[in-house]
mmCIF file of the N, C-alpha and C atoms, coordinates in Angstrom:
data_MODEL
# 
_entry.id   MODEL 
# 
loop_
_atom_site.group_PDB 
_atom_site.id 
_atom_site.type_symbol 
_atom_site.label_atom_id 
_atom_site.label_alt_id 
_atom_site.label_comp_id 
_atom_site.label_asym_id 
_atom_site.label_entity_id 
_atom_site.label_seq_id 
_atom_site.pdbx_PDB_ins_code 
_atom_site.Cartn_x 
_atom_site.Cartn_y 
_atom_site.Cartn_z 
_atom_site.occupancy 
_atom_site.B_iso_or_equiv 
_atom_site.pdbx_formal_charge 
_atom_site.auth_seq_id 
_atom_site.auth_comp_id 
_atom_site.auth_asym_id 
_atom_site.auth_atom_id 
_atom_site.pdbx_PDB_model_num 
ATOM 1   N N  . UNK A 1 1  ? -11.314 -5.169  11.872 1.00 0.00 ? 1  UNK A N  1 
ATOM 2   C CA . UNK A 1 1  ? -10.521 -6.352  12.028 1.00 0.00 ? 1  UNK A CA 1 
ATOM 3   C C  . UNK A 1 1  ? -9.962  -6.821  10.701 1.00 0.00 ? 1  UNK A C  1 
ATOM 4   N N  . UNK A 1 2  ? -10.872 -6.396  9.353  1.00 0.00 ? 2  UNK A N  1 
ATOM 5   C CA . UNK A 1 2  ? -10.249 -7.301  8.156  1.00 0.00 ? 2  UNK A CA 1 
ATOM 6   C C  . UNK A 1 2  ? -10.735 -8.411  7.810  1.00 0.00 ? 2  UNK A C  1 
ATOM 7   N N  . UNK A 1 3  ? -11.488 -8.944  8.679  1.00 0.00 ? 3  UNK A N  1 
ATOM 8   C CA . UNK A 1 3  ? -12.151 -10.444 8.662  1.00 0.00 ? 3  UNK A CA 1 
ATOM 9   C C  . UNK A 1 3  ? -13.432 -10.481 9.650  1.00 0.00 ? 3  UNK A C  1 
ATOM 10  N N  . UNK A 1 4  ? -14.241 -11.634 9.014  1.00 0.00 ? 4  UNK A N  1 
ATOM 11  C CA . UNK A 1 4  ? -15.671 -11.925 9.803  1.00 0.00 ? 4  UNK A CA 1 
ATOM 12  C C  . UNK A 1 4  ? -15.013 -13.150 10.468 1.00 0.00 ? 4  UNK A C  1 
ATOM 13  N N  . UNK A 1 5  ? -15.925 -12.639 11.772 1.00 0.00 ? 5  UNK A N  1 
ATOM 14  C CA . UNK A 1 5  ? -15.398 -13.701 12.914 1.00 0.00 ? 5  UNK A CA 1 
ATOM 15  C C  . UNK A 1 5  ? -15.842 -15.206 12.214 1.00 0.00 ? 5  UNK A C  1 
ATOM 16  N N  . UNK A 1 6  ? -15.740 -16.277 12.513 1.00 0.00 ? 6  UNK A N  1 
ATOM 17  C CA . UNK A 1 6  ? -16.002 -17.433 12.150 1.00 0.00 ? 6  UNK A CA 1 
ATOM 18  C C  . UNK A 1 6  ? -15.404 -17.638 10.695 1.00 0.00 ? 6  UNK A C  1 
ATOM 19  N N  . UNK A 1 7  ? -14.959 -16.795 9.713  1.00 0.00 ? 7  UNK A N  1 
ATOM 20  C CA . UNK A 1 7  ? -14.646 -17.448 8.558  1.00 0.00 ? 7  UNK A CA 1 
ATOM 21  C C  . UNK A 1 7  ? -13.043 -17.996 8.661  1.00 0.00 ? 7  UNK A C  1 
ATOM 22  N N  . UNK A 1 8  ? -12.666 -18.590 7.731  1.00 0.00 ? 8  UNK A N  1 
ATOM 23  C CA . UNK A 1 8  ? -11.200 -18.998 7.876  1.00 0.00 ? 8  UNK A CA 1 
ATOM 24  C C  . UNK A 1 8  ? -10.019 -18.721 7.915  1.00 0.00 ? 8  UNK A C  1 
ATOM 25  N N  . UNK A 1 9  ? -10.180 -16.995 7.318  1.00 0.00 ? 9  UNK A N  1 
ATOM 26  C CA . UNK A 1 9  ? -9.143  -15.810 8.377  1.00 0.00 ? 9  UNK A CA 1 
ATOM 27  C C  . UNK A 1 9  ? -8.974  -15.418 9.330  1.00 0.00 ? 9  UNK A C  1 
ATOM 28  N N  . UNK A 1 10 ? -10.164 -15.764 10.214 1.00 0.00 ? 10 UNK A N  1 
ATOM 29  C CA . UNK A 1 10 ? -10.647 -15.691 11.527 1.00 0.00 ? 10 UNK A CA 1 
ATOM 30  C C  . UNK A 1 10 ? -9.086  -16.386 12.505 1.00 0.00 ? 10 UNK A C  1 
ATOM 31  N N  . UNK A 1 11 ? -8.727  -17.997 11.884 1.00 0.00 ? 11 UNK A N  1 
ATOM 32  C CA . UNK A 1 11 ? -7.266  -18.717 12.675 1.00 0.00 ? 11 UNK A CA 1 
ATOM 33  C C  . UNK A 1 11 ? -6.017  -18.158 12.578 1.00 0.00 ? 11 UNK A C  1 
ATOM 34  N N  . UNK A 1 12 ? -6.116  -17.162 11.099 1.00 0.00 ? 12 UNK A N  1 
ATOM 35  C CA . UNK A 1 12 ? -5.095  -16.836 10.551 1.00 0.00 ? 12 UNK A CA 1 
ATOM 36  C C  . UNK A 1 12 ? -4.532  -15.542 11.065 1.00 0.00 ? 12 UNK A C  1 
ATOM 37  N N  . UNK A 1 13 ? -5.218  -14.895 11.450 1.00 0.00 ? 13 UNK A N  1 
ATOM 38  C CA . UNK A 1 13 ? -5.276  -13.702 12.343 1.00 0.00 ? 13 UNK A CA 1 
ATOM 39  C C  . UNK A 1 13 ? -4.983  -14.052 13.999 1.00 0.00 ? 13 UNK A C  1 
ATOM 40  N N  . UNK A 1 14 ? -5.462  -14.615 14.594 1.00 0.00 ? 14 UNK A N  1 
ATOM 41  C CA . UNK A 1 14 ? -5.425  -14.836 15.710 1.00 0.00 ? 14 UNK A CA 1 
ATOM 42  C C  . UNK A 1 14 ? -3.893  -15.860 15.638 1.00 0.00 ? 14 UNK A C  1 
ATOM 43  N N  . UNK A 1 15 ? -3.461  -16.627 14.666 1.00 0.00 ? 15 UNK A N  1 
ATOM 44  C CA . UNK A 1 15 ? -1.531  -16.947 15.167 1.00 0.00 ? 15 UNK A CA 1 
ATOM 45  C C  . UNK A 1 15 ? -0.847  -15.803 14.356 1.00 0.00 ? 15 UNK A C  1 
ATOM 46  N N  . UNK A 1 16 ? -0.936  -14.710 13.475 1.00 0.00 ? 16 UNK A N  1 
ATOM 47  C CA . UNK A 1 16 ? -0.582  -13.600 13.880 1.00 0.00 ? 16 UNK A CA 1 
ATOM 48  C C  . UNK A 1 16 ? -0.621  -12.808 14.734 1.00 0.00 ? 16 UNK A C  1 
ATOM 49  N N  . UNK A 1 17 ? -1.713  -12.394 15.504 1.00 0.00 ? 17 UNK A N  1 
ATOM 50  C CA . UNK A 1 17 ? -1.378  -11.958 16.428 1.00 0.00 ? 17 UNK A CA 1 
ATOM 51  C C  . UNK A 1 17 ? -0.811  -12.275 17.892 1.00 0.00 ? 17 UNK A C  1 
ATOM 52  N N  . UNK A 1 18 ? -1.072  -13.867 17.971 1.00 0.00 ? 18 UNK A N  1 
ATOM 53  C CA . UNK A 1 18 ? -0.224  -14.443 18.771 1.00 0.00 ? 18 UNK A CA 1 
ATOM 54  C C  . UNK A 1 18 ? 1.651   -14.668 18.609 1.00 0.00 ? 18 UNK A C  1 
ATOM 55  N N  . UNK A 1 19 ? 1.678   -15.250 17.338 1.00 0.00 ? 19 UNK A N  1 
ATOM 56  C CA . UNK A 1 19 ? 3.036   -15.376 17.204 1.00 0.00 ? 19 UNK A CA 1 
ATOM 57  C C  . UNK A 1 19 ? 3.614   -14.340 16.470 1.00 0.00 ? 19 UNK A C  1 
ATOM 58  N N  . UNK A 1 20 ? 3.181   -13.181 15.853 1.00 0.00 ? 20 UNK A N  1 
ATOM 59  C CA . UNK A 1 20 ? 3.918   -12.260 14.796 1.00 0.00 ? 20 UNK A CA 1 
ATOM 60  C C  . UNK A 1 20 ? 3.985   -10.719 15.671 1.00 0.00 ? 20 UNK A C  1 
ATOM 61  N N  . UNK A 1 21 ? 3.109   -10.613 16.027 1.00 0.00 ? 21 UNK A N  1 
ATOM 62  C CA . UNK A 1 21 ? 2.646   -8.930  15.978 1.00 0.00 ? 21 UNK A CA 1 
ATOM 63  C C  . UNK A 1 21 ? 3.360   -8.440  17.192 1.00 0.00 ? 21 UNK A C  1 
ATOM 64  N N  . UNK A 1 22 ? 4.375   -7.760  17.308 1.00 0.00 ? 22 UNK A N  1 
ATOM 65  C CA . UNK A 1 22 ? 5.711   -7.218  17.861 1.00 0.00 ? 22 UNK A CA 1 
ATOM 66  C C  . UNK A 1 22 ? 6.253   -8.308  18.850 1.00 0.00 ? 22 UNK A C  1 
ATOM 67  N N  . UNK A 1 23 ? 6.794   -8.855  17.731 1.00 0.00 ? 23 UNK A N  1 
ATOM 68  C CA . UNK A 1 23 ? 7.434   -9.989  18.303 1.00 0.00 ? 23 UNK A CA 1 
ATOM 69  C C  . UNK A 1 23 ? 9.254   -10.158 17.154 1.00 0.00 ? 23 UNK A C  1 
ATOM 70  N N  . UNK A 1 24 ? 10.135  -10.762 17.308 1.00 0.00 ? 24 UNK A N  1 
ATOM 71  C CA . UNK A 1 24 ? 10.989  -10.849 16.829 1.00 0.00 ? 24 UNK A CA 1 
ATOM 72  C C  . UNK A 1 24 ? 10.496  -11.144 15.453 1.00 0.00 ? 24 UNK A C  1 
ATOM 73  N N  . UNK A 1 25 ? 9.566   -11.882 14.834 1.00 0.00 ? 25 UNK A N  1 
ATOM 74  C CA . UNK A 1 25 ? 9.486   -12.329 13.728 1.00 0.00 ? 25 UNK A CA 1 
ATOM 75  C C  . UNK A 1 25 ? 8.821   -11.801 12.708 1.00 0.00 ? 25 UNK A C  1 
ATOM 76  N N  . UNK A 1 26 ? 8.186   -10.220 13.580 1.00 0.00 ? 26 UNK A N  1 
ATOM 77  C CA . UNK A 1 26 ? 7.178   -9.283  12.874 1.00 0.00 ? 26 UNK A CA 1 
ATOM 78  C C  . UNK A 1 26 ? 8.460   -8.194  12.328 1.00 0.00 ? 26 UNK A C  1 
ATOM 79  N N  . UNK A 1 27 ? 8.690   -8.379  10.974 1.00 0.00 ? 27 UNK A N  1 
ATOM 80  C CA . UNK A 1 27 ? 9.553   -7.897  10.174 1.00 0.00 ? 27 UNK A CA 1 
ATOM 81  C C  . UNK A 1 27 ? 8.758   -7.678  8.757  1.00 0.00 ? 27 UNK A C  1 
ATOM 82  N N  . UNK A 1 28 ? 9.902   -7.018  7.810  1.00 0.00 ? 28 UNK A N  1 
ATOM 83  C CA . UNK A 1 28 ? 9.178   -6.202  7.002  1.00 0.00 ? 28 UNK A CA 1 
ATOM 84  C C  . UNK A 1 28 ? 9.465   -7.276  5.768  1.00 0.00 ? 28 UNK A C  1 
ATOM 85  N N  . UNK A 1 29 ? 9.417   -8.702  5.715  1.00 0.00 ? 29 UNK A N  1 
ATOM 86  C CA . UNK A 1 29 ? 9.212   -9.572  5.006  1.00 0.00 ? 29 UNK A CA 1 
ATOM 87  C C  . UNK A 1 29 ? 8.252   -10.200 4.830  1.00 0.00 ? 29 UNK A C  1 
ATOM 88  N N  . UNK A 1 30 ? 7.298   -9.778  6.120  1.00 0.00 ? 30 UNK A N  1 
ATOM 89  C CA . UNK A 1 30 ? 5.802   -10.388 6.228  1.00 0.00 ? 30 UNK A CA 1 
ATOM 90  C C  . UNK A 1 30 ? 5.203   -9.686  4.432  1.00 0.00 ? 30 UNK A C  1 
ATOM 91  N N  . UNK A 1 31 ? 4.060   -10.683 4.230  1.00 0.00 ? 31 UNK A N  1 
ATOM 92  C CA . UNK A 1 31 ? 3.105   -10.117 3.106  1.00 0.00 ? 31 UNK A CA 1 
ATOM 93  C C  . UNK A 1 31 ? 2.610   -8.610  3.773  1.00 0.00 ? 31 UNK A C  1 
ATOM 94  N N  . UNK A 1 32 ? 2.130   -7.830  2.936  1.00 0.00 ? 32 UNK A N  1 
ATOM 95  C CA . UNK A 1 32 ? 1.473   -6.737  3.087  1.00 0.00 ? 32 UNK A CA 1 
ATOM 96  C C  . UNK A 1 32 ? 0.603   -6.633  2.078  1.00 0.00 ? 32 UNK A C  1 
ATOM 97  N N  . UNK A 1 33 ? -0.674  -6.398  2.511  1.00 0.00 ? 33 UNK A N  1 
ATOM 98  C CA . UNK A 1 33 ? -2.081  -5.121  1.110  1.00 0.00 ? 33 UNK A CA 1 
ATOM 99  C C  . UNK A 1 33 ? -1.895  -4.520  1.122  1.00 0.00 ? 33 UNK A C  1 
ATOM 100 N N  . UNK A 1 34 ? -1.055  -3.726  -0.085 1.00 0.00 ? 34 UNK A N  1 
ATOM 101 C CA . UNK A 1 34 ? -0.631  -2.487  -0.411 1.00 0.00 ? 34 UNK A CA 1 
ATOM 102 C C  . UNK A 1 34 ? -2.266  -1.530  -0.389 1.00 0.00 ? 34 UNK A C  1 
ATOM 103 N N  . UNK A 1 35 ? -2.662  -2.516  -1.115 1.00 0.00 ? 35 UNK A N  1 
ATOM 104 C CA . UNK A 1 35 ? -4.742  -1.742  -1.080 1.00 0.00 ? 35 UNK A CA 1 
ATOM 105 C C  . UNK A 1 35 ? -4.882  -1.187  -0.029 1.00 0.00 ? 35 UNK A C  1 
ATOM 106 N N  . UNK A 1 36 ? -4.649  -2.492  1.373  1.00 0.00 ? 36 UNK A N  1 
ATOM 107 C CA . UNK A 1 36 ? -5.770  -1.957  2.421  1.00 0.00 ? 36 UNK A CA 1 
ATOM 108 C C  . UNK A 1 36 ? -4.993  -0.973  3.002  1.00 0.00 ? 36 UNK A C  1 
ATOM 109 N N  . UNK A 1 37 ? -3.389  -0.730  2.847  1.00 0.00 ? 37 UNK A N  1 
ATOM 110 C CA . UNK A 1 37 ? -3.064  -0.055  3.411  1.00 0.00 ? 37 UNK A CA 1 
ATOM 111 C C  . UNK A 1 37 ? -3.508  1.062   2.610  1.00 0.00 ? 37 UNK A C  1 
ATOM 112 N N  . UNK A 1 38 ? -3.006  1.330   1.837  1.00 0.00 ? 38 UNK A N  1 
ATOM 113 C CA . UNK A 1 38 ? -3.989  2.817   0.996  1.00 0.00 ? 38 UNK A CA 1 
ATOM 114 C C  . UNK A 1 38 ? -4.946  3.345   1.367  1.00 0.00 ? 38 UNK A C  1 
ATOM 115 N N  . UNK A 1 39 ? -6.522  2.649   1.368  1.00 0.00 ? 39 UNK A N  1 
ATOM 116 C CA . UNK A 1 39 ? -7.246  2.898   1.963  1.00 0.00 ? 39 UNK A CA 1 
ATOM 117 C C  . UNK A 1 39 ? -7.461  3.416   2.902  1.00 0.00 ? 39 UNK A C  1 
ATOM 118 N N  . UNK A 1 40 ? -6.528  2.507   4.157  1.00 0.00 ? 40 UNK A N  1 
ATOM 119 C CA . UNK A 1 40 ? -6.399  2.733   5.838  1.00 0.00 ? 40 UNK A CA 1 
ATOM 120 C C  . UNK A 1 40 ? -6.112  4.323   5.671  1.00 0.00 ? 40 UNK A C  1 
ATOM 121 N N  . UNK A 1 41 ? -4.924  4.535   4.809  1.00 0.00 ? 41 UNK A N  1 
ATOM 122 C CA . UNK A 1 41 ? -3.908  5.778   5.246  1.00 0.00 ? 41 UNK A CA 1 
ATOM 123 C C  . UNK A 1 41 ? -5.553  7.191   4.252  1.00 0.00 ? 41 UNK A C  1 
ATOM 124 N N  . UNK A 1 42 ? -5.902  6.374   3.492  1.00 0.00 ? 42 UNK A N  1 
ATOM 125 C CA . UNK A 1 42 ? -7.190  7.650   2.764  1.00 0.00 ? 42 UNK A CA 1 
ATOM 126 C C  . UNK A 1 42 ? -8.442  7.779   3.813  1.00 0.00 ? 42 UNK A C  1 
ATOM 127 N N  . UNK A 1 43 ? -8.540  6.579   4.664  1.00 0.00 ? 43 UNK A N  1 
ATOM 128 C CA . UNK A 1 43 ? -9.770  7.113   5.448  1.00 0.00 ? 43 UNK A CA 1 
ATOM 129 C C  . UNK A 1 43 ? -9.082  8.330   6.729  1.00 0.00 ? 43 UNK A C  1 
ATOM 130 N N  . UNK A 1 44 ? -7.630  7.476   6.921  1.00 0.00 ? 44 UNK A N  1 
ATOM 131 C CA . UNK A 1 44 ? -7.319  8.605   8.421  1.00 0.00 ? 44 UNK A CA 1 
ATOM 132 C C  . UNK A 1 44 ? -7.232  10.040  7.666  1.00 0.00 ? 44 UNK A C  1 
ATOM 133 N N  . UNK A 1 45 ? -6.341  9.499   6.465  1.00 0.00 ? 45 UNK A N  1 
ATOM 134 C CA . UNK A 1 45 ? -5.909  11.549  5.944  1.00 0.00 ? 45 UNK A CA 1 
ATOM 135 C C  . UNK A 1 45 ? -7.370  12.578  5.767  1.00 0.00 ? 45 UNK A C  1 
ATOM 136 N N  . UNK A 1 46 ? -8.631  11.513  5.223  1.00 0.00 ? 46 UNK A N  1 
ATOM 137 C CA . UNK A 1 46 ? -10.211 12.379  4.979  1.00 0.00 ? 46 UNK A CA 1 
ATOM 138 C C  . UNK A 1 46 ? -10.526 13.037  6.741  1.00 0.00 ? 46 UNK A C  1 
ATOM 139 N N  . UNK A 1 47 ? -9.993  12.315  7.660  1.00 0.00 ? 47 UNK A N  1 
ATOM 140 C CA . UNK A 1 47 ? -10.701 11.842  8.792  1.00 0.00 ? 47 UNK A CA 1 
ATOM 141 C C  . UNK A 1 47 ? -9.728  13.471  9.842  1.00 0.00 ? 47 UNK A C  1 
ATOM 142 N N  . UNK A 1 48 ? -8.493  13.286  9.143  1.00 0.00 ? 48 UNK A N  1 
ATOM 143 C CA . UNK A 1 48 ? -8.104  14.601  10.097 1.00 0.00 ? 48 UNK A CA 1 
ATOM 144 C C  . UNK A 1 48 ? -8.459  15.796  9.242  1.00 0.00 ? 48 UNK A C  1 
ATOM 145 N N  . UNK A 1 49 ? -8.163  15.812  8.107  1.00 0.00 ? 49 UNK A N  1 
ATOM 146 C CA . UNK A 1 49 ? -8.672  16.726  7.534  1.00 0.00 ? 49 UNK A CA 1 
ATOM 147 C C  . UNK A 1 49 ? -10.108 17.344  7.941  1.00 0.00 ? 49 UNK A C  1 
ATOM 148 N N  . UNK A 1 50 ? -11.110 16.258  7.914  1.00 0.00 ? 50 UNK A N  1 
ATOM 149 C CA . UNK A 1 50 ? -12.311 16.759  8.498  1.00 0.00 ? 50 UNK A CA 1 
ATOM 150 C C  . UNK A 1 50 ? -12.269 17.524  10.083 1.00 0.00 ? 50 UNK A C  1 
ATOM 151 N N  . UNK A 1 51 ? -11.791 16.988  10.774 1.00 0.00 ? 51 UNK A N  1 
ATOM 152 C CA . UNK A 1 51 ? -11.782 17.486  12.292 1.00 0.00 ? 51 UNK A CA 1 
ATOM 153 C C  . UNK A 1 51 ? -11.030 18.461  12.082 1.00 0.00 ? 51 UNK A C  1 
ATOM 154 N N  . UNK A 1 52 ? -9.730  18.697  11.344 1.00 0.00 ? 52 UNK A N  1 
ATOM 155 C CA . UNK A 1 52 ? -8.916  20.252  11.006 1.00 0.00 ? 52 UNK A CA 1 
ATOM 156 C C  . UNK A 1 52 ? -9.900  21.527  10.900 1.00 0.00 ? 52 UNK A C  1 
ATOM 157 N N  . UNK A 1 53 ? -10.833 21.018  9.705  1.00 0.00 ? 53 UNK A N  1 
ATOM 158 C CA . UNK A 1 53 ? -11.249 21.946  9.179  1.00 0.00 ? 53 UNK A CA 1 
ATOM 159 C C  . UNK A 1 53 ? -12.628 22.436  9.859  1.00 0.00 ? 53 UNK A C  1 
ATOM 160 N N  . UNK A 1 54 ? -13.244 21.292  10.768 1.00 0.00 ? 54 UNK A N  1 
ATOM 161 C CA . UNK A 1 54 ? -14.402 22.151  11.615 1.00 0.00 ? 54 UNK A CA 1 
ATOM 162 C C  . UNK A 1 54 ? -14.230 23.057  12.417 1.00 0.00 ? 54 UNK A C  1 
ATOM 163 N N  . UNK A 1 55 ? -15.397 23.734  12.369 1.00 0.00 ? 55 UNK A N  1 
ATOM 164 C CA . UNK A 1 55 ? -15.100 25.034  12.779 1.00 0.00 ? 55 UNK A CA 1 
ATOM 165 C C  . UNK A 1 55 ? -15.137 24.921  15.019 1.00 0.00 ? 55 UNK A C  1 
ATOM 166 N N  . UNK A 1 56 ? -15.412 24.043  15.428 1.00 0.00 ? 56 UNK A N  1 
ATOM 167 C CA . UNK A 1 56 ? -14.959 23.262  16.894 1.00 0.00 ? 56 UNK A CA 1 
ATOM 168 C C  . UNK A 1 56 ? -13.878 22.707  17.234 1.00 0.00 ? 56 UNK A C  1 
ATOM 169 N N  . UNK A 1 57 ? -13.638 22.955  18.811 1.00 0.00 ? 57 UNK A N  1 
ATOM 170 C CA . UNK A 1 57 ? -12.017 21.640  18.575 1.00 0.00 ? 57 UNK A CA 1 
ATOM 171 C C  . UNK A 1 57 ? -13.154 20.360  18.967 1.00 0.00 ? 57 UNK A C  1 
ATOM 172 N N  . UNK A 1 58 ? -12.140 19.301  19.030 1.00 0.00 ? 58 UNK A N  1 
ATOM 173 C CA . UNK A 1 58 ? -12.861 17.961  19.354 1.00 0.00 ? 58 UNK A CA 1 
ATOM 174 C C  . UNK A 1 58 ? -12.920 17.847  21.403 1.00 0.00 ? 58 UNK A C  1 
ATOM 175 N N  . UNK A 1 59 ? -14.013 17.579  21.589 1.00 0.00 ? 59 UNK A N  1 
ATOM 176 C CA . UNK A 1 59 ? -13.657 17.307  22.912 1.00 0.00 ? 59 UNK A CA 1 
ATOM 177 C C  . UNK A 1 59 ? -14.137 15.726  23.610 1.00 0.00 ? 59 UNK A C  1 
ATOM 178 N N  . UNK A 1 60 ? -13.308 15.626  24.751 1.00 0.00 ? 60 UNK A N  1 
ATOM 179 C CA . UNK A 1 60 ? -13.579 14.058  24.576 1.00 0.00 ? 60 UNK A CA 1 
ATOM 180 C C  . UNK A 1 60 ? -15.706 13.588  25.216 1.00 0.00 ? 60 UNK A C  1 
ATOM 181 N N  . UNK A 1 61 ? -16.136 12.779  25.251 1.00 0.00 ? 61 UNK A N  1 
ATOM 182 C CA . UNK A 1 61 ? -17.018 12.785  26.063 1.00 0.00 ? 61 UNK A CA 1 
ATOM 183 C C  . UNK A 1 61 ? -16.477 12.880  27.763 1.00 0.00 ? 61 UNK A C  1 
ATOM 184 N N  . UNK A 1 62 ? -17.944 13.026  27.840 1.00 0.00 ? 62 UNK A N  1 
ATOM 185 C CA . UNK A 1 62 ? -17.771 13.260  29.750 1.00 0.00 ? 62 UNK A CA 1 
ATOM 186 C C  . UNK A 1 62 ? -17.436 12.095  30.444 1.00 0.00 ? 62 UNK A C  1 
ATOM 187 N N  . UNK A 1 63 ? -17.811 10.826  30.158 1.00 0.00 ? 63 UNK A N  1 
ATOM 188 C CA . UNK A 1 63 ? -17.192 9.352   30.900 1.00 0.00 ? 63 UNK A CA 1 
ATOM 189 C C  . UNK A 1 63 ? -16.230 8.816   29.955 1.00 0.00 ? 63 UNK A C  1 
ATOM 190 N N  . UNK A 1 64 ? -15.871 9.602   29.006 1.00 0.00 ? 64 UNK A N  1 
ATOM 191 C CA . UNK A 1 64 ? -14.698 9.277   28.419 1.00 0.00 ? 64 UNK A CA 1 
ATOM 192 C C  . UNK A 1 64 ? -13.037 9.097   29.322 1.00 0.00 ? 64 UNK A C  1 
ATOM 193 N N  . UNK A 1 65 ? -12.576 7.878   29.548 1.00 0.00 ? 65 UNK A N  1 
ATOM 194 C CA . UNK A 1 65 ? -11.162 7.774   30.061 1.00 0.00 ? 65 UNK A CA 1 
ATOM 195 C C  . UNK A 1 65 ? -10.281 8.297   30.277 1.00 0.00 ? 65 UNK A C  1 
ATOM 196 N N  . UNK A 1 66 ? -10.202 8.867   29.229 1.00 0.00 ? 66 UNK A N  1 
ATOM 197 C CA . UNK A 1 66 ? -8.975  10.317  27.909 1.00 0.00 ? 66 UNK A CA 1 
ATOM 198 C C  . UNK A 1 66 ? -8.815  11.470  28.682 1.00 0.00 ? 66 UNK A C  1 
ATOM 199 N N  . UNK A 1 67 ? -10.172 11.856  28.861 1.00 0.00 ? 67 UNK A N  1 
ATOM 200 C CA . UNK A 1 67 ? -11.021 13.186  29.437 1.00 0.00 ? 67 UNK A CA 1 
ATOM 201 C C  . UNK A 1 67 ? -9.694  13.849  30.428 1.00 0.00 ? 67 UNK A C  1 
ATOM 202 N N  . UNK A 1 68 ? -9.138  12.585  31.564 1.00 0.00 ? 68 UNK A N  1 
ATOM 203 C CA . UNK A 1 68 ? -8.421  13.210  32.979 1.00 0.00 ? 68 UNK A CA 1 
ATOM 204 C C  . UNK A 1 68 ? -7.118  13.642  32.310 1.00 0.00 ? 68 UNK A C  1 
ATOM 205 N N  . UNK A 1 69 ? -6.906  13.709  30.779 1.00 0.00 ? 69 UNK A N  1 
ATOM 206 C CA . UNK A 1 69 ? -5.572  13.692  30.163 1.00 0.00 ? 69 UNK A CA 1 
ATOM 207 C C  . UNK A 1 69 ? -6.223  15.616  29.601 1.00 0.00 ? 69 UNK A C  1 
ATOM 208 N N  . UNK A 1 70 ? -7.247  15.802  29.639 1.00 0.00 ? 70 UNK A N  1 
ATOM 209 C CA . UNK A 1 70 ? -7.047  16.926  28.963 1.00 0.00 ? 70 UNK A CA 1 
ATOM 210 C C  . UNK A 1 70 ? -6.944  18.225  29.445 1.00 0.00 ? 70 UNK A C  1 
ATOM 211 N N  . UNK A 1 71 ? -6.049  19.527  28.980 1.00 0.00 ? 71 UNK A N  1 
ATOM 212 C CA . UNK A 1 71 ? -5.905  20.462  29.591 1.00 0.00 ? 71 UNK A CA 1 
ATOM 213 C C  . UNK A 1 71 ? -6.988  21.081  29.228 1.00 0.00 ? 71 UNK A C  1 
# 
């Protein structure tokens, strides 16, 4: 989420995502964390890389949702 529930990002988040988040006003003038985005984009790039390189494919679990999507 970015934030602990109850602290005072907690309001600030929730009228973003009420009034901003794909909505007319969610444009590329909003602030951005260049950090967290970094981060975000270094955990997914470690994260496929890892599943690339095992030697298994991934499969979903058995009461997994996904599952009726797979060939």
């Amino acid at each position: 989420m970015g934030f602990e529930p109850g602290t005072p990002e907690a309001p600030l988040f929730k009228d973003w995502l009420t009034r901003r988040y794909h909505a007319p006003s969610d444009d590329t003038r909003q602030p951005v964390d260049l950090g967290a985005a970094a981060l975000y984009e270094e955990i997914v790039r470690r994260l496929l890389v890892e599943v690339a390189n095992d030697g298994s494919r991934p499969r979903w679990k058995p009461d997994s949702f996904f599952r009726r999507y797979e060939s």
